[in-house]
N, C-alpha and C positions, 0 to 999 in steps of 0.2 A: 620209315615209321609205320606203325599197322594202323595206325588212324586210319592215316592217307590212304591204305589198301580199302579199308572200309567207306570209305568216304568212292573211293571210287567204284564200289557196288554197289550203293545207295544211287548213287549217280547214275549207272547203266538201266537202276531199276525206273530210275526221276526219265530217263531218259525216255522210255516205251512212251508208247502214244498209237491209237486208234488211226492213226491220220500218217500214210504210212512215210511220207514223204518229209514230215516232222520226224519221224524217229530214223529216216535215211539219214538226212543231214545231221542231225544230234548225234549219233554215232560217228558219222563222217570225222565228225571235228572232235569229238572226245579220243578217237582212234589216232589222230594225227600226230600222235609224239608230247605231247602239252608239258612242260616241269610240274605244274601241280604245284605251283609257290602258294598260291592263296590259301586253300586247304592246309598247306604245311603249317604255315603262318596261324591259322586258325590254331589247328593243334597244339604249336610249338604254344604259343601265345598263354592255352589252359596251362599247358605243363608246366611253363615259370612261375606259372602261383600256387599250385596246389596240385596231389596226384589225385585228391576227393570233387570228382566232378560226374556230372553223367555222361559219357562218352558217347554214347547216341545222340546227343546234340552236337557236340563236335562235328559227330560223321554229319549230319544232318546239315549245320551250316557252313562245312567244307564243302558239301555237294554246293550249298546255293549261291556259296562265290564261285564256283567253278563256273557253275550254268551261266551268272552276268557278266561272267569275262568270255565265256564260248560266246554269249552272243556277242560283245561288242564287237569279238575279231570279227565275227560275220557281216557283222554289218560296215566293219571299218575296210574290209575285202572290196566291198561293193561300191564304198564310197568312191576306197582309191584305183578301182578295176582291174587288182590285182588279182594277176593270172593262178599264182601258186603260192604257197602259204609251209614252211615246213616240208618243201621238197612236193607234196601233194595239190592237187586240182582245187582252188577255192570253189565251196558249195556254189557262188554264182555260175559259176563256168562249168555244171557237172548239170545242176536242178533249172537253172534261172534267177533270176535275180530277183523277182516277186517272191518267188518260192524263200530264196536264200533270207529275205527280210523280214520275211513273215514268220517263219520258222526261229530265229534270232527273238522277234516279240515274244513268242512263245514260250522259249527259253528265258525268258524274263520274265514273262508271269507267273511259270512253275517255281522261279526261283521265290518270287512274292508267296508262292505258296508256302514253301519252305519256312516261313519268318514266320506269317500267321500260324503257322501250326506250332512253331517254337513258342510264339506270344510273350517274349519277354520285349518288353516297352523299350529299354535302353537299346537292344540290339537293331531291333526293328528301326530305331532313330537314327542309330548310326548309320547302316548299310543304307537306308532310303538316302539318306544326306549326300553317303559318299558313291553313289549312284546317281545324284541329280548332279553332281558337281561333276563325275566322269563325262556324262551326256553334254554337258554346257562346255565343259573344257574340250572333247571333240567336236563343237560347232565353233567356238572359237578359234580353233585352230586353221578350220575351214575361212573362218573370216580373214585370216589372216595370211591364208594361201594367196603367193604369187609377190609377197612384199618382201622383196631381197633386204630391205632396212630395218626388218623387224628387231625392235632393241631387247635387248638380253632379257631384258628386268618381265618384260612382257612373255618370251620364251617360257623364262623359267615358272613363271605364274601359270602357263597351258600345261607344262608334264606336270608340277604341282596337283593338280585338278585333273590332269587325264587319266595320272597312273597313281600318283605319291598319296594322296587319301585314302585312295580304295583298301591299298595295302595296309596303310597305318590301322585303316577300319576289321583288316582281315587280323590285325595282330590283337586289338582289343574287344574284339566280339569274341574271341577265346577266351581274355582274360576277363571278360563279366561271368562268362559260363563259371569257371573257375574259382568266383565270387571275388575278384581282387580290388584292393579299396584305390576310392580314386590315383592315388598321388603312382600307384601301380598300371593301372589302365592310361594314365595319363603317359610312364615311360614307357610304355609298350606303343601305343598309338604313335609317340616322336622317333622312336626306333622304327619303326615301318615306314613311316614320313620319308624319313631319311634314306632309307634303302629303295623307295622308291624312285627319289629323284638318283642313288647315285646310278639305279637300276635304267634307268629311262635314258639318261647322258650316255652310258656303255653300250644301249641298244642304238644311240643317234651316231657313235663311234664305227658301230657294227654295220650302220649303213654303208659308210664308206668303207673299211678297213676287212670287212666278211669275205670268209669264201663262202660262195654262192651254194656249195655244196653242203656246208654245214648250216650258214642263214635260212636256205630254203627260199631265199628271196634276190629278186635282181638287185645289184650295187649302188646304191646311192637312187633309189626309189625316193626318196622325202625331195633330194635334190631335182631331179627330173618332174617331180609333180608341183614345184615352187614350193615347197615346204621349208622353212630355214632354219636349222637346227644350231646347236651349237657350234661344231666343227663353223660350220659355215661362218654364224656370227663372228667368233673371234679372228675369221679370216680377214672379213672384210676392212678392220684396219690397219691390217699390213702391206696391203696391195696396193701395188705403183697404179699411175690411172688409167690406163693400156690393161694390166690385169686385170683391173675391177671392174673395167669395160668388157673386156672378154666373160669375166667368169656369171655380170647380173646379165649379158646376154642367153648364156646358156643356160641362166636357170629357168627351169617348170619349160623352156622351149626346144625339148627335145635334144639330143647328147651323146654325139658317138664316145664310143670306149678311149679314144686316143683324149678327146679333153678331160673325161673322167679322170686319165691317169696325170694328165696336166694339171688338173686342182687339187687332186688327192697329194701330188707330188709336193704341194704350194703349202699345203696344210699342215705337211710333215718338215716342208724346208722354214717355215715362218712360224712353227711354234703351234699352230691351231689345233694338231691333234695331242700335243703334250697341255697345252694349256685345259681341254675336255678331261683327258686322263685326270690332270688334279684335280680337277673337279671333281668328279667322279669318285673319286678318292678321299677328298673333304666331306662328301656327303655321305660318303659309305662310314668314315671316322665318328660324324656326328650321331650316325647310330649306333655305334658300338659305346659313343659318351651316352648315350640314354640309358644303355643296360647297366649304368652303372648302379642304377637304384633297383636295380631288379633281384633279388637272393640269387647265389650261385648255386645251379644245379645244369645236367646234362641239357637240358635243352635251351638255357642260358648258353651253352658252348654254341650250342647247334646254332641259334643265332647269330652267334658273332662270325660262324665257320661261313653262313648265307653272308653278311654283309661281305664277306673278303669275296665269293664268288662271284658274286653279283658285278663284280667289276672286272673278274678276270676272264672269264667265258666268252666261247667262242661261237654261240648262237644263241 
């Protein structure tokens, strides 16, 4: 999509900065591979309502979801002291960790800058909303690191809020550009919803089930840090109590590779990683049921084409 090309030179320009160690790392992480889903989503989002829109706002609030998802990786790198990110050096481990945090606020307030210069009221509400909810939804998840019982309903309410908003907010902050009347902003925001949580379930799958080569990331990181995701949840009540003994031992307490292949083994023999998959499946469905109000045009496809990748990808 040429948005997106444009969106990502507005970006490289959002990125410079006097301070040179803020435009090291901002480059750093714009350069790392990224899909660019927000920005598309932005775009895709104008395009199902209308081709009469100002396209420099688009590219404009494509850049400024980019920049609040660059930083939270940064800051989410830092959190969980991971080494590499997409195969590359995370900024902590290259700049510092002060540096890497600091640089991430930055990226956040340029992005604030972004919206006040757009100045449309709805938008501004939206993105600030679904930016306070992404922050509280990764501190909750922190609260809840280390609790191998953590129940579903609770899970699924932290990716809800960590990831599934943001997205829903990156699909309807195109469609106000685009001027679309509520009952359209409203399917477009549930379509994103949906793609986010099936997007975040396939990412919790990829923990366990990635090649390291294509993830970029060590195997079953959430597992190793006490993080409990879904794979896991559904494991835990299939297991005799010898396994369940073994597997809340190893969790967040450190994990050679042979128990890795032990519980990943567990998860594929007792259903845990097909029970995710439907998931993952059901929620990527409930978004394609949302475009159903949406008028049929190319970028309507192009949405439905994201929800079906969104679940089959392999980083």
């Amino acid at each position: 999509v040429n948005e997106v090309i444009e969106c990502e030179r507005i970006l490289a320009d959002k990125l410079q900065s006097n301070v040179l160690t803020v435009e090291q790392i901002g480059n750093h992480v714009a350069q790392s591979g990224g899909k660019r889903l927000r920005p598309l989503l932005v775009s895709l989002g104008a395009r199902c309502i209308s081709n009469d829109y100002d396209p420099k706002r688009i590219h404009n609030i494509g850049a400024c979801v980019e920049m609040i998802h660059m930083a939270t990786l940064i800051h989410d790198d830092v959190i969980d002291g991971a080494p590499t990110r997409r195969g590359r050096p995370t900024p902590h481990q290259v700049w510092g960790t002060t540096e890497a945090i600091l640089t991430g606020d930055v990226l956040l307030a340029k992005a604030m800058e972004i919206l006040a210069a757009d100045g449309d009221l709805d938008i501004i509400r939206s993105i600030s909303s679904a930016v306070v909810d992404l922050a509280e939804g990764e501190v909750r998840e922190l609260e809840t690191r280390g609790n191998f019982d953590l129940p579903e309903t609770e899970h699924l309410n932290i990716l809800q809020r960590k990831t599934a908003t943001f997205m829903a907010c990156c699909c309807m902050a195109g469609a106000i550009v685009a001027g679309a009347k509520p009952e359209l902003r409203h399917a477009l925001w549930s379509y994103g919803n949906s793609l986010g949580m099936a997007f975040q379930i396939a990412d919790d799958l990829l923990d366990f089930l990635g090649d390291d080569a294509k993830t970029g990331k060590v195997r079953a990181t959430d597992f190793r840090d006490g993080c409990a995701t879904l794979p896991l949840i559904l494991l835990r009540n299939e297991l005799a109590e010898d396994e369940s003994t073994f597997v809340r031992n190893k969790f967040g307490n450190g994990m050679h590779d042979s128990d890795l292949e032990t519980i990943s083994k567990w998860m594929e023999e007792k259903g845990a990683f097909a029970k995710s998959r439907s998931a993952a499946a059901a929620y990527a469905q409930s978004s394609l049921d949302a475009l159903d109000a949406v008028p049929d045009s190319q970028a309507k496809k192009l949405l439905a084409s994201l929800a079906e990748f969104v679940v089959q990808r392999e980083a």
